[in-house]
N, C-alpha and C positions, 0 to 999 in steps of 0.2 A: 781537406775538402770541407766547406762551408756545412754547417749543421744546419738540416733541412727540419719545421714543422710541420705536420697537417694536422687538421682537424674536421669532423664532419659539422654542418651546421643547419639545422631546418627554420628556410624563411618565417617567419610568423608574420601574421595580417600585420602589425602596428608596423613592422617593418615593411608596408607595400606603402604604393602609392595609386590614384583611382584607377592604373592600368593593371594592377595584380603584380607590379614588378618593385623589387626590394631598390628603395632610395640610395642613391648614391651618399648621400650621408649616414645612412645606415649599414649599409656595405665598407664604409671605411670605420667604422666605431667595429664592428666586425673582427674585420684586418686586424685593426690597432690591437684588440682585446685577444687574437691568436697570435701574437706578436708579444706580451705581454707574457701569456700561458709559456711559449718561449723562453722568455727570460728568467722566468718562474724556475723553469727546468733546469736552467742553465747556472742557478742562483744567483741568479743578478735579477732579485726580485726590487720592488718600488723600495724597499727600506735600505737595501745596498748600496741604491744609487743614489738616494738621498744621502745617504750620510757622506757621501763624498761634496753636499750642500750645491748639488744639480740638477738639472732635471733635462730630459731628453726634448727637440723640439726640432717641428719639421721646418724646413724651410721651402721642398718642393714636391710634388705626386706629378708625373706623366702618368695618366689614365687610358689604356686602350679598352674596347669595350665593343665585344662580340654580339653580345645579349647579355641585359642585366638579368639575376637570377630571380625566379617566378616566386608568389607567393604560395607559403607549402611545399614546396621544392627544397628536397637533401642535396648540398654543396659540398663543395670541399673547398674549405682555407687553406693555402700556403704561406708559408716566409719563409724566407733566407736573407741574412746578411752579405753583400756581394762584394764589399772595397771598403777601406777606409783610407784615409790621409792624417794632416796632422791635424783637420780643424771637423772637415764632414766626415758621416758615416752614411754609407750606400744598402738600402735594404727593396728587396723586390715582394711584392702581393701578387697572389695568384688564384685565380677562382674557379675548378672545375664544376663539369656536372657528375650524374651519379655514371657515366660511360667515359669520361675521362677528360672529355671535349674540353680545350680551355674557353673558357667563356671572360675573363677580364685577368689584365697585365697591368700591374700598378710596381714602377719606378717610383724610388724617393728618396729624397737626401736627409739627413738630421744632422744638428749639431746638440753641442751640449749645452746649457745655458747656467751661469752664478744666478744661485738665488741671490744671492749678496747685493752684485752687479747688475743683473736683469742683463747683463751681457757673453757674448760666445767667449768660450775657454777653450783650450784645448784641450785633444781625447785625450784623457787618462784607460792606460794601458789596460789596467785591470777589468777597466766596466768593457773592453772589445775582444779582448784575448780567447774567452771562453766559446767567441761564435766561431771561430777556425776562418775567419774571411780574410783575403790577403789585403796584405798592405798596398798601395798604390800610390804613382806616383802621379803628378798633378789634380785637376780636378773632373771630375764627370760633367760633361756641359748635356742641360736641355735642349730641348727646342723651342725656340725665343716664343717670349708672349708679346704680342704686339699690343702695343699700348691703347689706352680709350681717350679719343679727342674728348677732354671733358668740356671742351668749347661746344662742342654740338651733342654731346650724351645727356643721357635721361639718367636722372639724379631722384635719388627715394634717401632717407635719413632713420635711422636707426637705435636707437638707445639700447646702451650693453646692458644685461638683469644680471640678477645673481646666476640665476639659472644657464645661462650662455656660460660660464667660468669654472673652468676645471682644476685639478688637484695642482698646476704649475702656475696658478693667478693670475690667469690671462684666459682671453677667448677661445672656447675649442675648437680646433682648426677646421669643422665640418658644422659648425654653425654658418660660415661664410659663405658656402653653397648655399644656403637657405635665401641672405641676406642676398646672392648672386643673382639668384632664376627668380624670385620672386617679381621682379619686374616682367617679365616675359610671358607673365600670365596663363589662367586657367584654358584658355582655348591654345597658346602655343603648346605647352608642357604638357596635355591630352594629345596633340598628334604631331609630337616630336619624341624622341627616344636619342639617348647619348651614344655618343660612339669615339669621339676622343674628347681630353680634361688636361689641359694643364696649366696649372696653378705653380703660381708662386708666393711664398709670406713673408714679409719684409720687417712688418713691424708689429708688437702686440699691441691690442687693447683689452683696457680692463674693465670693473664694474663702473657702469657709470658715463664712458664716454659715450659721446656720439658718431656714430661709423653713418660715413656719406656713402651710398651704395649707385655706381654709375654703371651704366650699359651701352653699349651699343650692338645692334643685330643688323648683317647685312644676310637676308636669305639664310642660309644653312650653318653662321658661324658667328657665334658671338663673343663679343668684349668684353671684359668686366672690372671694375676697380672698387675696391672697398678703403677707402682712407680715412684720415684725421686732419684734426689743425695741427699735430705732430706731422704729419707727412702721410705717404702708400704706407696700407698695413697690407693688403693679398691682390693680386690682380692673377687672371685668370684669362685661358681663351678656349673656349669650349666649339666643336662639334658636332651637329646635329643631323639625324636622318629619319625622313617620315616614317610614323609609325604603323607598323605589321602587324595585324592581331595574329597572336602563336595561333596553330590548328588545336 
């Protein structure tokens, strides 16, 4: 049986947004970091896996989302590893409240990336054996992201900082969401609330480029692409439902 973590977590204000609810890029930096305490446990801490001259890197999240959790609000983090193959690894997020309620499901795939190369390798044994997750055969498929006519989408331009670039030298994969909703504005994102996210990352960016940031919104469901003169680095299609003030 797959090795299950939890952890309890209390929202703080810098993790809200003007509705009192903890950001979906905060809630995955979150995940990621009870994901990590995981591996910690399991000694397959960051200097293990480096030394195999790798680093871990998502390629997909299916997002469900009941209620994002409140600011001030005691959570509970989940992960589990749930499949691997010969190239991706399958790991699931989970978000209760303090009565057990699941409140968000987060699916996602990883592979491994050569620093060397900046390209996919295959799983080495050692860095998946310790999570008890079974082997599988073929691949786990999402659910398609439909693409953004960039012939008629709204285009924003972005420049990567230092600060956007994590310990794998490249974009942190939840800056993207930043660079995503920020065209949809302060009056949508005030009385809109998420309810499904899935994203895909195709290609990295580092310090320096420029990420074109395209949209499209029809009504309750939007498109998104974040590219280069390289080609698609994340496209996404998100979900929307008007927002409920809690009692």
């Amino acid at each position: 049986m797959a090795a299950i973590y939890t952890e309890p977590h209390q929202v703080t204000y810098y993790e809200g947004d003007t509705k009192n609810q903890m950001t979906l890029a905060m809630l995955l930096n979150v995940a990621i970091l009870v994901s990590e305490r995981q591996n910690d446990q399991l000694g397959l801490t960051n200097e293990v896996v480096h030394g195999y001259n790798v680093g871990w890197v998502v390629t997909q999240y299916q997002i469900e989302i009941e209620r994002m959790p409140q600011v001030d609000e005691t959570v509970i983090f989940g992960t589990t590893a749930t499949g691997y193959n010969k190239y991706f690894c399958y790991r699931d997020y989970w978000v209760e409240d303090a009565a057990g309620k699941r409140l968000v499901t987060i699916h996602s795939s990883w592979v491994l990336m050569s620093y060397e190369t900046r390209s996919m390798v295959s799983v080495i044994p050692a860095l998946v054996q310790p999570y008890a997750a079974p082997e599988i055969k073929g691949i786990k498929h999402f659910p398609r992201v439909h693409h953004v006519d960039t012939a008629n989408a709204e285009q924003q331009e972005y420049r990567v900082r230092y600060y956007d670039i994590d310990a794998n030298h490249h974009v942190n994969n939840v800056h993207y969401f930043d660079w995503m909703f920020d065209h949809l504005g302060m009056a949508y994102l005030s009385n809109h609330d998420l309810v499904r996210v899935n994203i895909r990352y195709e290609h990295e960016l580092t310090a320096g480029d420029i990420a074109s940031s395209h949209y499209q919104l029809d009504g309750l469901t939007s498109q998104h692409l974040i590219n280069n003169t390289a080609g698609k680095c994340a496209e996404a299609e998100v979900v929307w439902q008007e927002h409920e003030q809690l009692n």
